[in-house]
TORVEX-580913 format. One line per field, with one value per residue (C-alpha): chain; x, y, z. Coordinates in steps of 0.25 Angstrom, whole numbers, plus 5000, padded with zeros to 4 digits. Layout:
<atoms>
chaine: [A,...] .
x: [X,...] .
y: [Y,...] .
z: [Z,...] .
</atoms>
This chain:
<atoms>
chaine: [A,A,A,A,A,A,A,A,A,A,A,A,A,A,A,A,A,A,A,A,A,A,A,A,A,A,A,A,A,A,A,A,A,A,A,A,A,A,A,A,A,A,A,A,A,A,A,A,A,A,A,A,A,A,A,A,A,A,A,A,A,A,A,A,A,A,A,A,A,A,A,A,A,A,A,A,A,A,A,A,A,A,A,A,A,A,A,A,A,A,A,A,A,A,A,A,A,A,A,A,A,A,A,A,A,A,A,A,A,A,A,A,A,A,A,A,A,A,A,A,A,A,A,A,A,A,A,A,A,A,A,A,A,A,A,A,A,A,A,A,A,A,A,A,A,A,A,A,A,A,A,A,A,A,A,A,A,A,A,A,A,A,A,A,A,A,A,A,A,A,A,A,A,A,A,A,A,A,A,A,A,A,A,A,A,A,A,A,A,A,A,A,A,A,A,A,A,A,A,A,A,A,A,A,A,A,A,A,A,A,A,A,A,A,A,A,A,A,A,A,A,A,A,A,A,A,A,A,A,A,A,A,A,A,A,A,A,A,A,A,A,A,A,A,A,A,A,A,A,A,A,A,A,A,A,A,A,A,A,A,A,A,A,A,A,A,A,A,A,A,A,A,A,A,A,A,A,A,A,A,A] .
x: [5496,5505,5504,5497,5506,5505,5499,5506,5500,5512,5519,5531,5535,5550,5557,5571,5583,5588,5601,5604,5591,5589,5575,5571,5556,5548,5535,5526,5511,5499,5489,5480,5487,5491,5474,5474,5484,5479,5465,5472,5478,5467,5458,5469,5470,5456,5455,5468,5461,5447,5455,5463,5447,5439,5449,5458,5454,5456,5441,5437,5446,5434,5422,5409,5415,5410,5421,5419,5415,5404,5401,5399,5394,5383,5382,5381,5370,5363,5362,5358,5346,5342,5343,5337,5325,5323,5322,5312,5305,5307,5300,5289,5286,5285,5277,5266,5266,5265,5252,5246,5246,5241,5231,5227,5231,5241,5256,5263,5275,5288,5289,5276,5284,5299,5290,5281,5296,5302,5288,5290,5306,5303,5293,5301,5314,5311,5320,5316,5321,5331,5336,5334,5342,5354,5354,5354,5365,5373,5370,5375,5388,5391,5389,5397,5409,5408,5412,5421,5412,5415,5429,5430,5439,5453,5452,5454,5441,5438,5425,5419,5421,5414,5399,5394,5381,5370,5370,5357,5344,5338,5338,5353,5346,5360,5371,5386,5392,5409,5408,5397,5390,5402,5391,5378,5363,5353,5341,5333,5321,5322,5330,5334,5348,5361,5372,5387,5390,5402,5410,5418,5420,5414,5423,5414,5400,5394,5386,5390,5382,5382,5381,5374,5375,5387,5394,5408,5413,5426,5427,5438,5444,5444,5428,5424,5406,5398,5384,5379,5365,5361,5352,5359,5372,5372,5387,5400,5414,5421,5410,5412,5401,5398,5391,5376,5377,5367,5377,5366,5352,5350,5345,5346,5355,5364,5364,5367,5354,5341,5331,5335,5347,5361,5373,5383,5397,5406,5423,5434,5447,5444,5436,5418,5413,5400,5392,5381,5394,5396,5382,5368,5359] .
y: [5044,5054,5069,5079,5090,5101,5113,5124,5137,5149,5155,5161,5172,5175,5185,5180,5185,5179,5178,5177,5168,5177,5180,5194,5195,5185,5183,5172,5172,5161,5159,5167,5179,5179,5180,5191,5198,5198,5201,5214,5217,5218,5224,5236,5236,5238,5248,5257,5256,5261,5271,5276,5277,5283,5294,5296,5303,5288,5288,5297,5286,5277,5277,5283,5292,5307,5316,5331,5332,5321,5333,5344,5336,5332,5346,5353,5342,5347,5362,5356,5347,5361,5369,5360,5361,5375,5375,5365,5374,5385,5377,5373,5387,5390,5380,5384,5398,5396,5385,5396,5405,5396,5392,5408,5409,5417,5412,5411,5423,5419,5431,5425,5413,5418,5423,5411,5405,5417,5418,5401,5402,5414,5406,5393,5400,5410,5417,5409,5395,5401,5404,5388,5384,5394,5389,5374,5375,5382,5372,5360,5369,5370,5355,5350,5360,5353,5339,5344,5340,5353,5352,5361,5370,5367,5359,5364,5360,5362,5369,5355,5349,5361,5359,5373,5379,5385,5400,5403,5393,5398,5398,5400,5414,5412,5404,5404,5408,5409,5421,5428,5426,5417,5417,5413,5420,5412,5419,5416,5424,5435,5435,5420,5419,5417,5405,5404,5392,5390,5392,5407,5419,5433,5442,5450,5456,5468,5477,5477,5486,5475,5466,5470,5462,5454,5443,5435,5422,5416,5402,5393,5387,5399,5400,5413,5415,5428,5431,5444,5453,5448,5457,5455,5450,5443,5441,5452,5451,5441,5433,5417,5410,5395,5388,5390,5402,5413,5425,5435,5436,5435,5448,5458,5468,5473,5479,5467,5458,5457,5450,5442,5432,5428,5430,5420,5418,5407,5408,5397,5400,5414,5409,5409,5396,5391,5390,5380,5369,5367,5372,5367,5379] .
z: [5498,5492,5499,5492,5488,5496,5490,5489,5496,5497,5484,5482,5472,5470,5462,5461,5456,5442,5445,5457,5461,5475,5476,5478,5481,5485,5488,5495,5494,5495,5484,5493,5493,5477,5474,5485,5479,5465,5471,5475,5464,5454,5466,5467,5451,5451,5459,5453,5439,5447,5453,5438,5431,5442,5446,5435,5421,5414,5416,5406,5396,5401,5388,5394,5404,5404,5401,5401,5386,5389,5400,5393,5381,5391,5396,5382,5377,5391,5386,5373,5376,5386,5374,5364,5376,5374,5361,5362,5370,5362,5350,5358,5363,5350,5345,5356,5351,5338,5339,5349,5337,5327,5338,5339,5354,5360,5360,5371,5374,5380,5389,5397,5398,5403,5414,5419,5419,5426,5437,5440,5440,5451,5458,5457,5462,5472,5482,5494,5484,5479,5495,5497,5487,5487,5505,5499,5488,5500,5510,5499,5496,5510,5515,5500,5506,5520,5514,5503,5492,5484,5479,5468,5475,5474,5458,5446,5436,5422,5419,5416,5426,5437,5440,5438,5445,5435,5436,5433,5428,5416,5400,5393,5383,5375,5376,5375,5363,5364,5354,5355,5369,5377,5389,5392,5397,5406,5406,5419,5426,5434,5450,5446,5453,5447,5452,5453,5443,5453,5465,5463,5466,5462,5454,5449,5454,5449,5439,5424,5413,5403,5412,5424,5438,5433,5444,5439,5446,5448,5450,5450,5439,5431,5429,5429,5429,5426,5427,5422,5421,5435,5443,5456,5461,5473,5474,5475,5471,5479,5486,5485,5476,5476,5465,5464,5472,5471,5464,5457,5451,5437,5429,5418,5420,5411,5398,5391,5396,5390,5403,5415,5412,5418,5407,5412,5408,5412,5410,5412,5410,5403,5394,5392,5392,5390,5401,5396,5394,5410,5417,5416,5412] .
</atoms>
């Protein structure tokens, strides 16, 4: 019997010179470790590609992927349906007064109902709960800052990009308006309190006769908040704010105020922008 021919289990790859024939790298392997090495390759190629979407800005190229117009477009069809709902309400209301007056029975006033919503809101929110929940928001602020989950400081954000707190919780009275009314009024009842929308500082706190108890906040990336017509203020010039914090209690004071309601502007980069686009009323 002949001998089998031996198999052959090393390779050997030769990068050779053309003219001169000398061999300048060479390189011995097995079969083995060629599969290896191509089972690394694609493992490592897979994992640059992973790494160039999910921290790069290639993923925005990626269709489906929220950008920030899909967030404000999702934000300003939020405010929408909310308004389309009060107006539902509105028509209903009206529909139930007006079949009460065809039924002969007397309609329902509105001023009767502002203040069932003021006595619940008051019951609902008393001093003692409000305690609770500013000592809670605290507490969360304090063990996020002991593991470093807040890091906000230092970067530079645009405005849609920043998760702004709701400064007060009520019913927008009137809206934003570039020309005419470049602001916004949240009518809410009487003591409710009013919030900082972010981390800041004071720059002004104090009495204006238009106005009346009128506090200003700068935060960073050149965001400027104001709240006027509060009937107290519970914070001076130069005093650190976080978000969510307690800052005054809305009111009516002023000349410029007809009932109980917050008049808050919001600036970025020395301009009014409308509020309604980046928080949740």
């Amino acid at each position: 019997m002949q001998n089998k021919a031996k198999k052959i289990k090393n390779f050997r790859l030769s990068l050779v010179d053309d003219e001169t024939h000398k061999p300048v790298i060479v390189t011995r392997f097995s079969k083995t470790n060629f599969i290896v090495a191509c089972v690394m390759a694609v493992i490592i190629t897979c994992l640059l590609i992973y790494s160039l979407i999910a921290f790069t800005p290639i993923r925005t190229f990626i269709p489906g992927y929220p950008d920030a117009k899909a967030k404000r477009a999702a934000i300003r069809n939020a405010i929408r349906i909310d308004s389309l709902e009060t107006i539902v309400s509105k028509w209903e209301f009206y529909s139930e007064n007006l079949k009460r007056i065809l039924d002969g029975e007397e309609p329902v006033r509105i001023d009767s109902l502002v203040m069932k919503y003021a006595a619940e809101n008051k019951r609902e929110f008393s001093e003692e709960e409000l305690k609770r929940r500013d000592s809670i928001l605290r507490s969360n602020v304090k063990r996020e800052e002991q593991f470093n989950l807040s890091l906000t400081e230092g970067r530079s954000l645009h405005i849609e990009g920043m998760h702004f707190f709701t400064p007060l919780k009520g019913v927008i009275s009137q809206g934003y308006d570039p020309l005419i009314h470049p602001f916004i009024d949240i009518t809410a009842p009487a003591n409710s309190m009013v919030y900082a929308v972010l981390d800041g500082t004071v720059i002004s706190s104090g009495w204006n006769d238009e106005s009346g108890y009128t506090i200003q906040i700068q935060h960073s990336n050149d965001i400027i908040s104001i709240y006027k017509h509060n009937q107290k203020l519970l914070r001076k010039v130069g005093d650190k704010v976080t978000a969510g914090e307690p800052i005054a209690v809305v009111g009516n004071t002023g000349i410029l105020t007809t009932g109980d309601h917050l008049h808050f502007e919001l600036w970025y980069r020395g301009e009014a922008v409308n509020p309604t686009e980046y928080i949740n009323f």
